[in-house]
N, C-alpha and C positions, 0 to 999 in steps of 0.2 A: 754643721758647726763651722765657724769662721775662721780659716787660721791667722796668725798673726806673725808677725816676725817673732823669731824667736832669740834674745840677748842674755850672754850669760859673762860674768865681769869675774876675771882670773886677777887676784893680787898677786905679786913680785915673788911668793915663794911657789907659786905655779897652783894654789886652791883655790875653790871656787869660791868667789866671795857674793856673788849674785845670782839668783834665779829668776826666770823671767815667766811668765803664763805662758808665753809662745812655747820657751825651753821646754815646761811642764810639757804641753801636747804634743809636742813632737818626741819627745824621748821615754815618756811615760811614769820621769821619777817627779816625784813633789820636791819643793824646795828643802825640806825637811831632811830627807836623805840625801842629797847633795853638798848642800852648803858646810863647807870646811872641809872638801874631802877632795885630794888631789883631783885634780879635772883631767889626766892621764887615763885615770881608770875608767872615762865614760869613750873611751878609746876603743877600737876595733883591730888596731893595727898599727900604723904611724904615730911615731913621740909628736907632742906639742910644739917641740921645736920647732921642727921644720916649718909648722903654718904661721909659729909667733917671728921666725925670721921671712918668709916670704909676704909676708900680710894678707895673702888670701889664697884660697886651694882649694880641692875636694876633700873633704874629711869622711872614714865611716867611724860612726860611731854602734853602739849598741844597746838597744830598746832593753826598757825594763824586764820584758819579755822574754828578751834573748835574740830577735830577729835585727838581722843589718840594716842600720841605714846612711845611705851616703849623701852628701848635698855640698855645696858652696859654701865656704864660707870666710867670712871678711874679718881679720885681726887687727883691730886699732888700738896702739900704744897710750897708756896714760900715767901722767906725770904727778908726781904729791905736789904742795905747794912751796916746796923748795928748786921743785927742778926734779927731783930724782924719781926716779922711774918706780911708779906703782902701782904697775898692773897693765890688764889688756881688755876689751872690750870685745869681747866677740860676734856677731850678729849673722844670720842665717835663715832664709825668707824660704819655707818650705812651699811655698805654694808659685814660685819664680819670679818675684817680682822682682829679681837684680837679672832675670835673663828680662823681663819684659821692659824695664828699664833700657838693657841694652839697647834692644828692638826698637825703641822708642828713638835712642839716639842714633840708632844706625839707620833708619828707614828709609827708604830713596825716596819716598812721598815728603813733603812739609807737613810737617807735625806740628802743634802749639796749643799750649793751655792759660785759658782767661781766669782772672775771677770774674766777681760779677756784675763787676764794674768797668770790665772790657780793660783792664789792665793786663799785661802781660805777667805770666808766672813761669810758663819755661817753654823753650824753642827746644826744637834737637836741632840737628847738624844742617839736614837739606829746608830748613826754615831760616837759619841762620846766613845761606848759602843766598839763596832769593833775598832776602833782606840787606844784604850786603854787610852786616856788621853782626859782630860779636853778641852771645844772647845774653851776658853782663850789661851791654849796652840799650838792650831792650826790656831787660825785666824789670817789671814795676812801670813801665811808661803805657801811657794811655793809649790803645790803638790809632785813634785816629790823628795821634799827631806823628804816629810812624809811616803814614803812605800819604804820597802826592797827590795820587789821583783820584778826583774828587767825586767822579760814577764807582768806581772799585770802593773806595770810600765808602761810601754810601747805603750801596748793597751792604757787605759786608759785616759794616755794623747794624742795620738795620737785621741779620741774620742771628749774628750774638744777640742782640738782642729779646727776641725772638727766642731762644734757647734758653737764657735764661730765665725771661717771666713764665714761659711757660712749659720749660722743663723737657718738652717735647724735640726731639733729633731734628735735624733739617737737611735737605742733601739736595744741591743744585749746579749748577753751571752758569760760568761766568769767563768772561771773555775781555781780559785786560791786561795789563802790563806791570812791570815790577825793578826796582831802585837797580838790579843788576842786572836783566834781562833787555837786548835792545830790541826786541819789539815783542811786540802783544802777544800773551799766550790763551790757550782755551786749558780750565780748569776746570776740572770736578771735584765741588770741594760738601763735603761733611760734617757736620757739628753734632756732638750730642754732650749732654747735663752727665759731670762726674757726683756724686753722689757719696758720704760719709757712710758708716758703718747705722748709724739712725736713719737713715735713708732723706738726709737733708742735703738739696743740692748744694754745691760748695763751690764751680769751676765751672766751665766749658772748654772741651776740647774740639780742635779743629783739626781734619786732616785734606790736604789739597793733593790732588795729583793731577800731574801735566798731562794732558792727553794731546797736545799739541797736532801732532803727527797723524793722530788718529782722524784728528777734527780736520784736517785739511786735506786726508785722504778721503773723506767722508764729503766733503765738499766738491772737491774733483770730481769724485764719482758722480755726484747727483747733477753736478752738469754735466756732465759726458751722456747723462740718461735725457736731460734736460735737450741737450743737445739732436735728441737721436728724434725726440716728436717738435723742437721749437725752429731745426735749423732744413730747411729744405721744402718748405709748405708750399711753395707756387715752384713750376717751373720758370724761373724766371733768374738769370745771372746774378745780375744788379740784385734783387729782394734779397737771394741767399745772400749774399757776401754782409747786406745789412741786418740779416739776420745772425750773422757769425757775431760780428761786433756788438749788437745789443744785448748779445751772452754772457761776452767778455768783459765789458765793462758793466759798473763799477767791481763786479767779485772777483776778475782776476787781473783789472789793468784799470786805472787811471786813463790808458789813452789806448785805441786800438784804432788799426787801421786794415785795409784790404786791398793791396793792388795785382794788378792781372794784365799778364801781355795782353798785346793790343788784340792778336787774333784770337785768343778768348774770345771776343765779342764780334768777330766777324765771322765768315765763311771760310777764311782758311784753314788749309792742313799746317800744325804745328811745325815751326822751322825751328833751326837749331838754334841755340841761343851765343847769339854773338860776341866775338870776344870783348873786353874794355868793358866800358859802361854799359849794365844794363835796363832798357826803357820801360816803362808798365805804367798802367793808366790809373787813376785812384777811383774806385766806385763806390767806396765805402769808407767811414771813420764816425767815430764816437769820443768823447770825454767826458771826464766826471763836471769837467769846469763850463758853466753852462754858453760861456765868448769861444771855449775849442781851442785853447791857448796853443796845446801842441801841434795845430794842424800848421803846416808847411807846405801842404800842397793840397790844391783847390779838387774838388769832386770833379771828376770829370775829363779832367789836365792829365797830361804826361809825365813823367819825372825821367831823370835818366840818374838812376846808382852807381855811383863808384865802387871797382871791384874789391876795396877794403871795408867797406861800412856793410852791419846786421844784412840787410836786404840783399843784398847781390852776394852775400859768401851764402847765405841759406839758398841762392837760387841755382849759386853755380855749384856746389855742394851736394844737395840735396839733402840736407841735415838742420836739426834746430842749431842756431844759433846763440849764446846765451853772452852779453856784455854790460861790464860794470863798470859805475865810473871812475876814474882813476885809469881806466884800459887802453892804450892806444887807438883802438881801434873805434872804442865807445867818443872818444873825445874828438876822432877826427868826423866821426856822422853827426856828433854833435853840434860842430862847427856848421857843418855842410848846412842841417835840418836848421839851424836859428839861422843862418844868411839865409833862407829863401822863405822862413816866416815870418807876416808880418810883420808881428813883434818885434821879429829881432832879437836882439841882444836881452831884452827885459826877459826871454824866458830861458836863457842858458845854464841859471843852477835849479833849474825846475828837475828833470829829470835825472834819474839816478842807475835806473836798472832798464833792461830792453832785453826784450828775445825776439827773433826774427825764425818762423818757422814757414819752409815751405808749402804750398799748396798744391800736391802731386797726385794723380790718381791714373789708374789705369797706364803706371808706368812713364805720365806725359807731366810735364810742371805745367801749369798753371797761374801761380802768380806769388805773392807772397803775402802774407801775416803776420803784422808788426805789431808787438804790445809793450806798453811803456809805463813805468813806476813813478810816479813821482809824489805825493802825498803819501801813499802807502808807504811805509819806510824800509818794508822786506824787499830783499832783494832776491830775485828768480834764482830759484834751486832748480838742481837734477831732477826731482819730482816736478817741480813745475813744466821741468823739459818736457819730463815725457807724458803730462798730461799733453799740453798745446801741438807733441804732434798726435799723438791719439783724437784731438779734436779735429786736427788741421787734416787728417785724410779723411775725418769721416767729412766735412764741410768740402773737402777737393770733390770727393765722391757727387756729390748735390748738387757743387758747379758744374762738375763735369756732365751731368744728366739735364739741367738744364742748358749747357751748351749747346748739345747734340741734340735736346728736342726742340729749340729753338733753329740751327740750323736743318730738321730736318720738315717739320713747318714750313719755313721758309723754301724749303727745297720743295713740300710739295703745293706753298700756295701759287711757289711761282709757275709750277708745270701745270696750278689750276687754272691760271690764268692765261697760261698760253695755248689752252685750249678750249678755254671758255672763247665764244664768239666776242674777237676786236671790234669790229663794229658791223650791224643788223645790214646786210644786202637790201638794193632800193628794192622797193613791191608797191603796189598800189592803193590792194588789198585791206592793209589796215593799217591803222596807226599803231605804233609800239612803241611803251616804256619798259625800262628790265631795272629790278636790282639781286646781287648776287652778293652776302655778307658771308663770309667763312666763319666756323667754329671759332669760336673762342677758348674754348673748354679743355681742358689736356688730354680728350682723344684725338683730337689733330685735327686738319683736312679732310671733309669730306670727298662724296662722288657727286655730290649736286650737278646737275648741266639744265640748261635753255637752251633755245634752236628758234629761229626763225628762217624759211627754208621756199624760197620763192618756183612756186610749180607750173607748170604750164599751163596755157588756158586764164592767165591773169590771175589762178587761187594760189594762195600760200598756204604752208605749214607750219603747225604752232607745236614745238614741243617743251617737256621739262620732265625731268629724270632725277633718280635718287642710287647712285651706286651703295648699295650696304657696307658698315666700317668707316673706317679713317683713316688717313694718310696716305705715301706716295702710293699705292697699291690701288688703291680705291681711287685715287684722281687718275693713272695711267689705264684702272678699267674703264673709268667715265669720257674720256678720250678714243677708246676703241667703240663703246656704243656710240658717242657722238657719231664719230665718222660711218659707223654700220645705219645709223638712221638716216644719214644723207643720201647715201647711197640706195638705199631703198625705197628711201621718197624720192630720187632722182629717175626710181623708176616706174615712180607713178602709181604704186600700189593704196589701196585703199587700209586706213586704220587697222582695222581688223589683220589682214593679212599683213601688215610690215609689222605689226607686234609678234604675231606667228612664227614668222621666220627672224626676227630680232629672238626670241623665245627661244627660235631652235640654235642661233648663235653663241646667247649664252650657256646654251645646254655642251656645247661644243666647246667653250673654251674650258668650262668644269671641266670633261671629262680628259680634255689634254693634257691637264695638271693633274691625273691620277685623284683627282675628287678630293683634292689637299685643299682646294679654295673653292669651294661651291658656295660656303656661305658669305665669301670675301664677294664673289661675283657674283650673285644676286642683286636685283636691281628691280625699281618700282618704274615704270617710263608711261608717261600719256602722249598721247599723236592726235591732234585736229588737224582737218584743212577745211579751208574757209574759202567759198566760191564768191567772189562780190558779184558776178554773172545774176546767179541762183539766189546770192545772198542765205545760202544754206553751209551750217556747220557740221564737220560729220567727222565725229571723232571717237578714240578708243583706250583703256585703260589696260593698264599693267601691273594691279595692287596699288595704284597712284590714286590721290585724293580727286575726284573731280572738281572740274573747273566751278567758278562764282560768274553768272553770267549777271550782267546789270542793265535791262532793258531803259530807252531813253522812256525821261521819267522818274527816274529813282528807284523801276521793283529788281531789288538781286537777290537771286536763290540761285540753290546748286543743280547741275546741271543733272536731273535724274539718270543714271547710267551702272552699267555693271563694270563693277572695278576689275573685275578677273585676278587671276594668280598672277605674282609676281613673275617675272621673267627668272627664268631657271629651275621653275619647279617642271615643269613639260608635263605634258600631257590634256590639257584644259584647254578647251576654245575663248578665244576671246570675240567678244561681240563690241558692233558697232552700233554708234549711237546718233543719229540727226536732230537737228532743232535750224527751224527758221529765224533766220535773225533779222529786226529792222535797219536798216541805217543807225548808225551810230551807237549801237550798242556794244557795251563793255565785256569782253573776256577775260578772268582773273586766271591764269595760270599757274600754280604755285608749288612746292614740294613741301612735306610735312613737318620738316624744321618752324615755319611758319604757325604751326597750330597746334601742335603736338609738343609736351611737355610734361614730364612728371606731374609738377605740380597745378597742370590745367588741365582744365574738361576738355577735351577737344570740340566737342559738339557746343558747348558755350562760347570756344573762340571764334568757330568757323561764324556761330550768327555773329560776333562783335565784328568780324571781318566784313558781311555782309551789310553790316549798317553802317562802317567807315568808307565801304566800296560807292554804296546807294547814298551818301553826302556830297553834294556839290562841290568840284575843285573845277581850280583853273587850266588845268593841263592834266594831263596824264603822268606827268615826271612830278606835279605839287601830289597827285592819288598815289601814290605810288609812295611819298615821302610819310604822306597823313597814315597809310598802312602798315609801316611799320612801324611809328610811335604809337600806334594805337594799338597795335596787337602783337609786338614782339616785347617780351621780357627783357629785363635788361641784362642778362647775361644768357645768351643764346647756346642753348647746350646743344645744337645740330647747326647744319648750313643752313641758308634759308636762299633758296631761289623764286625770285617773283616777278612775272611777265606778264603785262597786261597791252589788248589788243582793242583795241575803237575800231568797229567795223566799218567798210566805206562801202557804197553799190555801186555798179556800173550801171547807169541807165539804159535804156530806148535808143536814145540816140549815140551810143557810143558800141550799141553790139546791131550787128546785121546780119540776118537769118535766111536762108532760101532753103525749101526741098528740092533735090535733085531728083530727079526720075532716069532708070538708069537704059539712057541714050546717049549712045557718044558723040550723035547732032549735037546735044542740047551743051555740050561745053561751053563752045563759043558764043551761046548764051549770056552764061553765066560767067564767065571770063568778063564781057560786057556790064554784064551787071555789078560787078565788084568793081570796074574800072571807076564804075558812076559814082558808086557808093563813097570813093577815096577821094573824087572832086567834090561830092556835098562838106567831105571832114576835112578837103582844104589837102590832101595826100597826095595830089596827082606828081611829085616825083617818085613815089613808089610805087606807079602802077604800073611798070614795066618789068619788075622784078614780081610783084603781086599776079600780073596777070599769066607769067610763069607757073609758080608757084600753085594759082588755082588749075589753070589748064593740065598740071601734071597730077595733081592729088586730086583731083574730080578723075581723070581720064582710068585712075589706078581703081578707085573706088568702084567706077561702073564696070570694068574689067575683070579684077579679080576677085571685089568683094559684092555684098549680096545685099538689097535693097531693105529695110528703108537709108536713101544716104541722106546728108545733111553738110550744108556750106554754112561754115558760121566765119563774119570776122567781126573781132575785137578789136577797139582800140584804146589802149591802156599804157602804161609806159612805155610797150613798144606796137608795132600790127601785129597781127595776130592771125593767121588763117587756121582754119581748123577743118576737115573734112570727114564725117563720122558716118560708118557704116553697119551691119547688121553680123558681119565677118569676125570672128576672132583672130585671124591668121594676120600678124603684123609682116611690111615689107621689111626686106633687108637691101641696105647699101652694097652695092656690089660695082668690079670695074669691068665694063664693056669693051670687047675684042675689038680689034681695026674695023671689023667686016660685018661685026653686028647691026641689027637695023636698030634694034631698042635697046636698052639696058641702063641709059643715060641721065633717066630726069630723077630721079633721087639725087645722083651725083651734082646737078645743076642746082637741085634746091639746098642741098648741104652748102655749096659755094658760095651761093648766094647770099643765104641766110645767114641770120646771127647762131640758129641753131635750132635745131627741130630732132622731130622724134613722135612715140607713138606711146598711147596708156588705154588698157582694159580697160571698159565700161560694163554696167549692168546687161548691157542692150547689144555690145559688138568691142567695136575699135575708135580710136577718133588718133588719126594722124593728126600734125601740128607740126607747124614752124614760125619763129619768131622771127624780124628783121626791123633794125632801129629806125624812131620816126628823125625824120630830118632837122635840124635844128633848125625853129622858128622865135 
């Protein structure tokens, strides 16, 4: 059952003169038993008095029953029609609606009731408060001609609306502003249909709560999370910093900018920052206004801050900064920032609000971060502080990692470079083009190396290497095998054997590091030498791709051979491999950046390599350009080393052969015969160092080593003598006493010479010595 208010009406001699239904239910007498009977007696306790002089109180009364009951109640005087006082009006809502009433007036939310015609029927207090005027002033007036703003507007009544045709609650969110409020707030507001005792809707009630605080914590946040996958995606200075700003604007600045001491972007160790004005570079800015009204300083340029404006107190501070206008301090950056922007003067009542927060991480500043208010009409709170530096360390953090992997890149392309071959030593042997493109990719610097490596006897050496990993580590191991592969082709060892003990090398520097870096020092290395003599190739692998050989003509395939185990695993022979080459045929030498690739076949690239290698260029530097647009990707996720070789042959008439027979008559023979041989080639001022030269390394040959011998001389970029025997036992240079009879003619050929020395063959030994042809 429904209760009602319950009203019971006391004439001047203190009897009841009215009963109400409500009265009935609540007290449980009928009108019948009541009416005319002092109204004291429906009392519990306190005279009538006291509630008919205070006008309202707790009353108990006492049920028909017998049981107590207490409640509110409200005494209103009433008058006869002369004036004089005739009676009271009592009224007393058992079910609370003068406490819910209260509630209603007292709510901190804005409260308000429509009819249903969107007129106003009653505000409470915090409706009243937002509307800025009295709710006398607004009852009975049509909604829409109480608000200015024409989207809030809008919604709003389109929401009454809504509630009343069809009855149904509505509860949304809206984001607007209000006649006493100086800027925009976020609202959750509520409507639902009040409803008559017949269940006819009669009103709608509205209730709005500000969640302001919430909303713009909630905002924060999601940039700050925004921030954590949007701000730092390349290692790269400049990108971060325009990642910081495309964050910041438009949802928390009008204008943002990003500036960064100078050595941010170079090689240097942070210096101290100097007293007076402080200088930074701008690499970044954003605005809402699509001309960039507030920029004052160009991308790029320097600026130097005065120690009183936002940027220089947040840098020499280390603290956000927050300035408003009207601030001294705001009005003298102000001045500063329109003298040096274009503009000018046209934008000096633009801006209103500014916070300047540092950009420090790891202890070190960095630069600073300047955000600026100007259409937005809020100005930067203490929550705004402490978002923008919560932003501004995690973005310091980001610069600070692409700093450092930037300079350390840099540190190791540059020690790749200075140990990658300056420029290819002269040889005769082949023609060479090289290119060598570093990673791109943020594992850094590889160990990539080439070598071309000019050998005795007129053949050269062709190498290219792949130290495993990235960075400085990996280019300083690719510099210790460079120079370990010189050195052992300096001594003339065959393929096979300088991979072996290059193998056992790096099995040696592994185990010096306590086996911390075995897998850093692992390395793929291939080793050919090229006879133009023989015109025979004879080379060997170390887990390296083999070479793309391209016969004249146009057919290139890979060079059939066994790749073996990588350097470092020890233990595995490696084998060698020959192939006869014509004249001018092609050597592709490459490392597997080249063709190897996630997302490629390798065996699909190497043929595309094969069929750009086998197309007609003009040069070897045009083959060499057409191979890597045609078969590198465009973002190269390893180094890519490529060295390619045009074979050349020494003919008939440039090599001269004799067998020796071992008689030490027959010298001066052959002394004779080599003298000849250097006036058919036009030589005869080197035939008195030649005819040395043969006299001593024939005489050694038939002495101390063991038949068959052989006299060879080459003439190629430099003469070339060569004397090979059946002996494995190489001479050694030694110095001869006052009183010795021999000891001497090594020493004479070393002098003489440009430089000589001795290399194993299949067959024995073959001494050699070089000495330069004359300039003709």
């Amino acid at each position: 059952m429904r209760h009602v208010a319950a009203v019971v009406i006391i004439d001047a001699l203190g009897r009841v003169a009215g009963w109400s239904e409500g009265a009935r239910q609540l007290t449980g007498h009928p009108a019948g038993e009541v009416v005319g009977r002092p109204a004291a007696d429906l009392l519990a306790q306190q005279t009538l008095g006291e509630l008919l002089t205070m006008g309202s109180g707790t009353v108990a009364l006492r049920h028909r029953d017998g049981h107590r009951i207490e409640l509110s109640v409200t005494a209103c005087p009433v008058t006869g029609a002369d004036g004089t006082p005739a009676g009271h009006v009592l009224t007393a809502d058992p079910s609370g609606t003068a406490l819910a009433a209260q509630a209603f007036q007292q709510a901190s939310m804005s409260m308000s009731v429509f009819d249903l015609q969107q007129r106003y029927l009653r505000l409470n207090d915090a409706a009243c408060a937002v509307m800025g005027v009295a709710e006398e002033a607004l009852t009975g007036r049509f909604f829409p001609e109480t608000v200015a703003d024409v989207e809030y507007n809008r919604g709003f009544q389109h929401h009454l609306r809504e509630v009343a045709e069809t009855g149904r609650p509505v509860r949304y969110e809206s984001f607007a502003g209000s006649p006493t409020l100086n800027r925009e707030h976020h609202w959750s507001i509520e409507m639902w249909p009040l409803r008559a005792e017949s269940g006819e809707q009669t009103a709608v009630a509205m209730a709005a709560f500000d969640n302001t605080e919430q909303y713009w914590a909630r905002r924060r946040l999601a940039l700050l999370n925004e921030a954590a996958t949007n701000i730092g995606t390349t290692l790269d200075v400049v990108r971060t910093a325009e990642e910081l700003v495309e964050l910041l604007v438009p949802r928390y600045a009008d204008f943002a900018s990003v500036d960064l001491l100078d050595w941010v972007l170079g090689a240097d160790e942070p210096p101290a920052v100097p007293e007076g004005a402080v200088e930074m570079r701008r690499v970044a800015h954003r605005s809402t206004s699509p001309d960039n009204p507030a920029t004052a300083v160009a991308l790029g340029r320097t600026e130097a801050y005065q120690p009183p404006s936002p940027p220089a107190q947040a840098i020499r501070e280390g603290r956000v900064v927050r300035s408003q206008a009207g601030e001294p301090s705001f009005v003298q950056w102000l001045a500063e920032r329109n003298a040096r922007s274009p503009g000018g003067s046209r934008h000096r009542d633009g801006a209103h609000s500014v916070i300047a927060v540092p950009l420090r991480a790891r202890g070190t500043t960095l630069g600073v971060a300047v955000c600026i208010r100007k259409t937005n009409p809020d100005e930067y709170a203490p929550d705004d502080a402490v978002f923008a530096e919560e932003l501004a360390s995690r973005a310091a953090v980001c610069i600070d990692n692409a700093r450092r992997f930037a300079r350390e890149r840099d540190t190791a392309l540059a020690l790749q470079h200075s140990l990658l071959p300056q420029g290819l030593p002269g040889q005769a042997a082949v023609e060479v083009a090289h290119r060598y493109l570093p990673s791109g990719s943020l594992a850094g610097i590889g160990g990539d190396w080439f070598d071309v490596i000019p050998l005795s006897g007129g053949r050269v050496g062709l190498v290219v290497g792949d130290v495993v990993g990235h960075g400085i580590r990996s280019s300083a191991t690719m510099g210790r095998l460079r120079t370990a592969v010189r050195t052992l082709a300096d001594v003339d060892l065959p393929p096979d054997e300088l991979l072996t003990h290059l193998d056992d090398l790096v099995t040696h520097l592994s185990s010096d590091n306590n086996g911390e870096e075995v897998a850093e020092l692992g390395a793929t290395c291939l080793y050919a030498v090229y006879d133009p003599v023989s015109r025979r190739l004879s080379l060997a692998a170390a887990g390296h791709p083999a070479p793309v050989v391209v016969l004249p003509g146009g057919v290139a395939q890979s060079v059939p051979m066994a790749a073996g185990p990588p350097l470092g695993v020890g233990g595995l022979p490696f084998e060698a491999t020959e192939q006869e080459l014509p004249e001018g045929s092609v050597v592709a030498l490459y490392t597997d950046g080249l063709v190897e690739d996630r997302d490629r076949d390798p065996e699909g690239t190497t043929d595309e390599l094969c069929r750009v290698l086998a197309a007609s260029a003009g040069s070897l530097e045009e083959l060499c350009d057409n191979v890597l647009k045609a078969v590198l990707p465009e973002q190269p996720g390893d180094d890519v080393a490529l060295l390619l070789a045009c074979t050349r042959a020494l003919g008939a008439d440039r090599v001269a052969t004799w067998d020796v027979p071992p008689d030490p008559a027959q010298v001066a023979v052959f002394r004779q015969a080599a003298t000849e041989q250097l006036a058919l080639w036009g030589l005869e001022e080197t035939a008195f160092v030649t005819e040395l030269v043969v006299s001593e390394l024939v005489t050694n040959a038939i002495r101390y080593g063991e038949p068959p011998i052989q006299l060879r001389l080459i003439r190629d970029r430099a003469l070339i003598c060569e004397v090979s025997d059946a002996s494995s036992t190489s001479p050694h240079l030694r110095r001869a006493h006052a009183y010795d009879e021999g000891g001497r003619g090594l020493l004479l050929v070393a002098q003489l010479t440009q430089r000589w020395g001795s290399r194993h063959t299949a067959a024995g030994k073959t001494i050699w010595a070089e000495q330069p042809l004359p300039d003709t």
